[in-house]
N, C-alpha and C positions, 0 to 999 in steps of 0.2 A: 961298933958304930963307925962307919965311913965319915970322911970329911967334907962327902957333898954337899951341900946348902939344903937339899930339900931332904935331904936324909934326917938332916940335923934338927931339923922345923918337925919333920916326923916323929922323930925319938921326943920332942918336947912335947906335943901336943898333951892336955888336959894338966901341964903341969906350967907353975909362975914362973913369967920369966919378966924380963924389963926390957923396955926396947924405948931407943935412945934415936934422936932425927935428925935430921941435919940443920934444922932451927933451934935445934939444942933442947926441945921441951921431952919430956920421958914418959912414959904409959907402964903401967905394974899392974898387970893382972894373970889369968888363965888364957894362957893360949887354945885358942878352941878353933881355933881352921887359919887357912892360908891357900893360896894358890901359886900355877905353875914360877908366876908373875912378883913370888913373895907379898903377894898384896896378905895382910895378918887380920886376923881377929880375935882381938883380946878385951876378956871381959873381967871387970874390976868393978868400979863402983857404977859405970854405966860400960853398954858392947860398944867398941870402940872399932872399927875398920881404916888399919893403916895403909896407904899408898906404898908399895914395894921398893918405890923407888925416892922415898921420903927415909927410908929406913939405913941409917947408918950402923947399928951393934944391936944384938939381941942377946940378952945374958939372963943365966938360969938365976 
């Protein structure tokens, strides 16, 4: 695994990770896409689309 950003959103994909925002609120579900933009999509109890640039930590 490299320590690119989008390397590492890749290697996660279809697996749970948490992602933490700069408002301090956290999302826990199945990463299931993302773009160049880190904009995420993760699905938990509903699909959730986070702004890329809203996102402070994303952890497995």
């Amino acid at each position: 695994m490299s320590g690119r950003p989008l390397d590492i959103l890749e290697d996660s994909l279809e697996e749970t990770v948490t992602v933490r925002l700069k408002g301090g609120e956290e999302f826990t579900g199945v990463l299931t896409g993302y773009d160049q933009h880190m904009n995420l999509v993760v699905e938990g109890e509903d699909t959730t689309v986070i702004r890329g640039d809203n996102v402070v930590t994303i952890e497995p």
